[in-house]
C-alpha positions, 0 to 999 in steps of 0.5 A, spaced: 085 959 367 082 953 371 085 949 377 081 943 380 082 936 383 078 931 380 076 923 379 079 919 372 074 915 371 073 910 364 066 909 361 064 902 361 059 902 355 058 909 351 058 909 343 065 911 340 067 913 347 067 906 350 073 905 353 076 911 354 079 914 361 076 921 362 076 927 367 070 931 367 069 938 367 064 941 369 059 946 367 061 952 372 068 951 371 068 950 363 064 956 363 071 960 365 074 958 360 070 959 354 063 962 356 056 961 353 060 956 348 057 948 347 062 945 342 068 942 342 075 946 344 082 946 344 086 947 351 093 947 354 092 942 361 097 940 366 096 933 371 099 933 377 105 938 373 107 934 367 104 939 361 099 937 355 098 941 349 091 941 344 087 936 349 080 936 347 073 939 351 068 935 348 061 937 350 057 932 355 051 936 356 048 941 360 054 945 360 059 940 362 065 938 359 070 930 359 077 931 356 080 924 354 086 922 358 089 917 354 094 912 355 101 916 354 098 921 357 097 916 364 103 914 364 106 920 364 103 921 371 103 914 373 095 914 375 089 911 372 082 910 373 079 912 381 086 916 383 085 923 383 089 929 379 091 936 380 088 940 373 089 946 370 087 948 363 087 954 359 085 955 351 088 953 347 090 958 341 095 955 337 091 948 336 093 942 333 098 941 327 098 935 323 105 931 322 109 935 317 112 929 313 106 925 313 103 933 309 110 933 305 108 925 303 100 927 303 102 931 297 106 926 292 099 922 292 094 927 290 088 922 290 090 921 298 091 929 298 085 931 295 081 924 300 084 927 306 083 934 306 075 932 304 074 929 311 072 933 317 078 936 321 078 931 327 079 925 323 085 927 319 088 929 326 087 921 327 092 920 322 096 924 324 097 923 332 097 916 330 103 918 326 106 922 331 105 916 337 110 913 334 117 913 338 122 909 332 123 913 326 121 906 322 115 906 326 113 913 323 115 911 316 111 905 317 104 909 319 105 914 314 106 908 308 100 905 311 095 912 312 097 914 305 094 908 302 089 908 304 087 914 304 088 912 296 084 907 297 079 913 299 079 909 306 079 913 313 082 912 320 077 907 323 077 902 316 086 903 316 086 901 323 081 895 321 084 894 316 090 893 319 088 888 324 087 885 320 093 884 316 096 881 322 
C-alpha cells in the first residue's frame, strides 16, 4: 500500500487523454505497488477518505503512472484541478466486473455477443461503466438498448457515443 498527498491536475491538450483530470503517481512509488512492471494495472484507492475500486494505473513513462480522476469521483470529494488529495492506493485483485444485465442482454443477441467479446478488454469496460453511471433504472435500460445495437451494428464505444449525439 502507498500514501501520498499530491496536485489534480488536467491535461489541456494530450491525444485521447485531453480533458482528462488526473493525479500523478510516481515512479518510486508505483514501484511499491507492482515492481518492475510498465503496464496498466488495477487498484483499490481513497481520496481524502471516500473509497474507489478498479481505478486504472496508466503508464507515463519513465516508471511513472496517472490515474484518471473522473467527475463522479471529484465530486465525491468535493475537489477539482489544483486542490490537493490525501491518496492511498493498493492492488486491485478482483478488478473490474462487467454489468450483469447488459452481459444477460449481450447474450440474446449473438451478433452484438459475439462483436463485444472480440474487442479489447478495456473498451467493453467503456460499455459497461457507461451503463453503470446511470443512477435511473430508465437510464440503464436506455444505455443497455443503446450498446447493443450498436455493437450489432459492429459499432464500439467512441462511434455510439458519436452516434448518439448525434441523434439529439
Amino acid at each position: 500500500m502507498i500514501k501520498y498527498t499530491t496536485i489534480l491536475k488536467k491535461f489541456r491538450e494530450q491525444g485521447e487523454k485531453t480533458g482528462w483530470t488526473y493525479i500523478e503517481v510516481p515512479a518510486e512509488l508505483a514501484q511499491q505497488l507492482k515492481p518492475n512492471n510498465k503496464k496498466s494495472f488495477r487498484v483499490k484507492i481513497t481520496l481524502d477518505g471516500a473509497a474507489f475500486e478498479a481505478v486504472a494505473m496508466i503508464p507515463m513513462g519513465e516508471g511513472a503512472f496517472i490515474m484518471a480522476i473522473n467527475a463522479t469521483m471529484r465530486k465525491s470529494i468535493g475537489k477539482q484541478k489544483g486542490d490537493s488529495v490525501a491518496v492511498t492506493a493498493e492492488i486491485d485483485e478482483k478488478g473490474y466486473e462487467l454489468n450483469a444485465d447488459f452481459v444477460a442482454c449481450l447474450e440474446d443477441d449473438p451478433k452484438a455477443n459475439e462483436y463485444f467479446y472480440s474487442l479489447p478488454k478495456g473498451h467493453q469496460n467503456y460499455f459497461s461503466k457507461w451503463i453503470d453511471s446511470a443512477k435511473a433504472i430508465e437510464t440503464k435500460t436506455k444505455r443497455i438498448t443503446n450498446s447493443i445495437t450498436y455493437l450489432s451494428r459492429e459499432m464500439g464505444y467512441g462511434e455510439m457515443i458519436r452516434g448518439l449525439k448525434k441523434e439529439i
